[in-house]
C-alpha positions, 0 to 999 in steps of 0.5 A: 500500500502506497501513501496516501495524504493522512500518513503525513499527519497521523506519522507526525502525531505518533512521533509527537506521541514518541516524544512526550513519552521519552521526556518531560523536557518541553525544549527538549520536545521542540528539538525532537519535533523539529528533527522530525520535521526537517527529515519528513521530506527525506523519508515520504514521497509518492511511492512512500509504503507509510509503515516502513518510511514511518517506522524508519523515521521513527527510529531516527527519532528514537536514536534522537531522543535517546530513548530505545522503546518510549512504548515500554510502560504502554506495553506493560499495561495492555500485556496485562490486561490483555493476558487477563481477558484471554485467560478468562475467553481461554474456553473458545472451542470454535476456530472461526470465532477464535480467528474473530477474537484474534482480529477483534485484538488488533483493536488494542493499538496505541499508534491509533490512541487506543485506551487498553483498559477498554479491553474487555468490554470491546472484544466482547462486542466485536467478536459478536459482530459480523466481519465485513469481509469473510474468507476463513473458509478459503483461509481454513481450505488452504490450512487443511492442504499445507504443510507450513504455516507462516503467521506475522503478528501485530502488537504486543498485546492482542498476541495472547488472542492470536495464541488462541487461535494459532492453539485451535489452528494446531488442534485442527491442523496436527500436521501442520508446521506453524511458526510464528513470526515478531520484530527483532526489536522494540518499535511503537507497541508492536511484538517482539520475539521477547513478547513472543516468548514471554506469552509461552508462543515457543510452547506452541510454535516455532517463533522467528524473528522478521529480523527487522525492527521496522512495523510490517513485514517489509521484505527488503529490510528482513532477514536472510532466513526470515525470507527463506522461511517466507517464500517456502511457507504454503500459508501466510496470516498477516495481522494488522494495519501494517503488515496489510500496508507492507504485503499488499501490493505483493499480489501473493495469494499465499497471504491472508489479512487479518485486521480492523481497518482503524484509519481511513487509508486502510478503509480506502484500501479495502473498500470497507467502512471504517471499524470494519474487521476482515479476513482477506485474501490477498489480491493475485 
């Protein structure tokens, strides 16, 4: 997915987000903002994909501020929360209403100005909705005939739902080689391989790094074997704003989106109202 005219406003919104979050310093805050504004033009032209150009200036930024993850706190609280709903929907016996429950978790999303202590009460009403756009079956089809399972997750939080799912995907698939897939390091609210372990997904999957920092998947800053891994998997799940912004234009049928469409870029994108969960199948 290519820029389109509210990325600009909404990556300077994020950067300011970083910045308070790494000082109380206002002088200091000016410097960073300024910063930013001064390598804007650096970073986004036409064919700017918003989450890799944004998640390179929002490193810069960090190296700048001198603050290695600003979203540490942030994390701490929606992991618990969500760890604690999870626990308490644990019991979700059906595969197509645990994939619900793993795209209604891409709700929890700081970038967006999600407010984690809405965890609960939120997840109950979507996974009560309907999605918009609904390709499980072709997606449950794909799993039944593959041998390897690719899946990308989003933010650190909503991967204790994604376990759920990936749980039921096992259950369901036993023959099924499934890993699973976070940042190598801390960039806004998204998983890290660390977050991965820590939720015990190294119990039930074999975890990866993208080998890349940067949100998404953007396959030119990822890893050798990560890309090895990916061009042999027979399925992939992408969860998220951000990997649907870095696969999209891949054309790989191979990729199914799981995702909330948060913003109206995305919603532009996918031709959905805004709030819209789907599952898709990518474009080929």
């Amino acid at each position: 997915m290519k820029i389109h005219y509210e990325c600009i406003a909404c990556t300077v919104a994020q950067a300011q987000k970083i910045t308070e979050m790494s000082t109380e310093d206002v002088e200091m805050r000016k410097r960073a903002m300024l910063f930013l504004a001064n390598r804007l033009v650096e970073f986004f032209r036409e064919d700017s994909v918003p989450a890799t150009d944004g998640g390179r200036l929002f490193l810069e930024l960090y190296d700048f501020l001198g603050d290695d993850d600003p979203f540490r706190e942030y994390k701490r609280i929606s992991t618990g929360l969500a760890r604690s709903v999870a626990a308490e929907v644990r019991g979700v016996d059906d595969i197509k209403r645990a994939l619900k429950l793993a795209i209604a978790g891409n709700t929890i999303d700081f970038a967006v100005g999600y407010d984690p202590k809405k965890i609960g009460n939120d997840l109950l009403d979507l996974v009560s909705r309907r999605l918009y756009i609904d390709q499980s079956d072709e997606l449950l089809m794909e799993l039944e005939r593959a041998k390897t399972l690719l899946y990308l997750v989003d933010n650190c939080g909503e991967i204790y739902f994604d376990r759920i799912f990936i749980e039921l995907i096992r259950r369901e698939f036993p023959a099924l080689e499934v890993y699973v897939a976070a940042k190598e390091g801390p960039i806004i609210n998204d998983a890290t391989v660390e977050d991965l372990r820590e939720a015990g997904f190294d119990k039930i999957a074999r975890v990866i790094s993208t080998g890349s920092r940067l949100p998404g998947t953007p396959l030119e800053y990822a890893s050798p074997e990560f890309l090895r891994l990916f061009e042999r998997a027979d399925v992939i799940i992408a969860k998220g704003q951000a990997n649907f912004e870095t696969l999209s234009d891949l054309g790989d049928g191979r990729i199914f989106f799981l995702l909330r469409a948060k913003c109206p870029p995305i919603s532009r994108e996918l031709g959905v109202p805004r709030g819209a969960m789907v599952c898709m199948r990518s474009k080929f």
